[in-house]
C-alpha positions, -999 to +999 in steps of 0.1 A: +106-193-770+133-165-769+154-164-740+161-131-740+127-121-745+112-096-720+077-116-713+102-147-701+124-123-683+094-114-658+073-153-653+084-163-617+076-197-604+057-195-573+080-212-542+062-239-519+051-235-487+074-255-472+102-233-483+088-204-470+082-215-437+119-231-441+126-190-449+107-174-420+110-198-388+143-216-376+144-255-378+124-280-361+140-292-330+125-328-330+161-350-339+166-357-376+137-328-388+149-301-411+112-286-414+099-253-409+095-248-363+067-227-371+048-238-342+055-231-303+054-264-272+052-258-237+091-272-227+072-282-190+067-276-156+088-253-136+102-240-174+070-214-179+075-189-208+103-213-226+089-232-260+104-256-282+097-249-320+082-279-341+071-283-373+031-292-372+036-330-376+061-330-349+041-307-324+010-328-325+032-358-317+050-339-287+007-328-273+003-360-276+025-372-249+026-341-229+022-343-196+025-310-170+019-332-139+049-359-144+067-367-117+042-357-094+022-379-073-018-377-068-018-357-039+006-325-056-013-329-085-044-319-059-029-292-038-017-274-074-052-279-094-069-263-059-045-235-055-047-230-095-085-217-089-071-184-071-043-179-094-022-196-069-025-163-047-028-165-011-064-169+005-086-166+036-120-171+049-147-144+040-151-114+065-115-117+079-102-080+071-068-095+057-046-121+056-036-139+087-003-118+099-018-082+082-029-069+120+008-073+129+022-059+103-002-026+110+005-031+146+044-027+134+038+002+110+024+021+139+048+016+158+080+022+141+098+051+149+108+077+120+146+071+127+139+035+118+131+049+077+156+060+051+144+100+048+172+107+016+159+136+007+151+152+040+113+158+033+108+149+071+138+164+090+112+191+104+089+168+115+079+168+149+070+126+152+065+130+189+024+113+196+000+141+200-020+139+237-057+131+232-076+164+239-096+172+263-134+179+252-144+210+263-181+221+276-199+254+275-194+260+308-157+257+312-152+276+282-174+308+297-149+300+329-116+301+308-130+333+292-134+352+324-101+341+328-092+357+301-078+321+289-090+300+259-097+262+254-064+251+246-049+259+281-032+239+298-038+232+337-002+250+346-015+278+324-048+278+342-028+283+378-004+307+368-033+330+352-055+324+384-023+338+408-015+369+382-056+379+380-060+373+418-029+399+424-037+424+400-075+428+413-073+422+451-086+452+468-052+458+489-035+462+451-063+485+440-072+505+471-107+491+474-121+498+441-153+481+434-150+469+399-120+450+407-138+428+434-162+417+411-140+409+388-121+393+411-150+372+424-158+363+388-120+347+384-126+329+421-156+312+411-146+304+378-112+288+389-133+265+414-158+257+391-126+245+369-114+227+399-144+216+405-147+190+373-110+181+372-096+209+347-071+222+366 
């Protein structure tokens, strides 16, 4: 065989694959191993996410005498493996509406005032946070008093007064020298003032 021939320049032996694992992975951690840590161990409890790289003899030695629970006595071991069914997330019974403190927390939410939150970018500086009064509901008949008032269902009982004294002045008869139209009308704004009265409007 030539040395220098082209068929011998291209044969290439084919590596083991030990070597290439040796190539690819860093070096088993067990003490006194130089082989390939091509394979990932749990380093324990408390260490979750962190792995110690073995070769495959070693790893099966270190499952073998893994343990998660030492150090713990029987009754840890039992509080973890029942809050481990729920993810170890927090529980409560079934048809509570939340967990035990989430009514306060609501009841807190509602209360705060808006000085009590960081506003940085002024979205509520024009806010008016003062509680709206509950409204009044309003029947059919009030409303057809109001109306003759000349007043609608968002007045207020100061409004209703002060509109009662300026329609009773400008249609008494002495203001309109006895004209006939303005005593009905101002009949019609007596009665429907005391109808108002009458169920607590005003």
């Amino acid at each position: 065989m030539k040395l220098e021939s082209k068929i011998f320049d291209r044969i290439r032996v084919k590596p083991d694959e030990d070597r290439l694992l040796r190539d690819q992975h860093p070096e088993c951690e067990w003490p006194g191993c130089n082989g390939a840590g091509s394979h990932r161990a749990p380093k324990g409890r408390g260490r979750d996410g962190q792995y110690l790289l073995f070769c495959i003899d070693h790893v099966r030695q270190y499952n073998k005498s893994y343990n998660y629970f030492d150090g713990m006595d029987d009754d840890a071991v039992i509080d973890y493996q029942k809050s481990a069914r729920t993810g170890h997330r927090p529980t409560w019974r079934v048809g509570a509406s939340g967990g035990p403190n989430e009514a306060d927390e609501n009841q807190d939410i509602r209360n705060a005032r808006p000085q009590q939150f960081a506003d940085a970018f002024g979205f509520f500086s024009d806010m008016d946070f003062t509680p709206a009064q509950p409204r009044r509901t309003v029947r059919n008949a009030e409303r057809r008093a109001l109306a003759s008032m000349s007043l609608d269902e968002t007045a207020t009982p100061e409004e209703v007064k002060a509109q009662y004294k300026l329609l009773v002045k400008r249609h008494h008869p002495d203001a309109n020298g006895g004209r006939r139209e303005s005593e009905d009308k101002l009949r019609e704004v007596i009665q429907a003032y005391d109808y108002l009265r009458s169920v607590g409007f005003c």
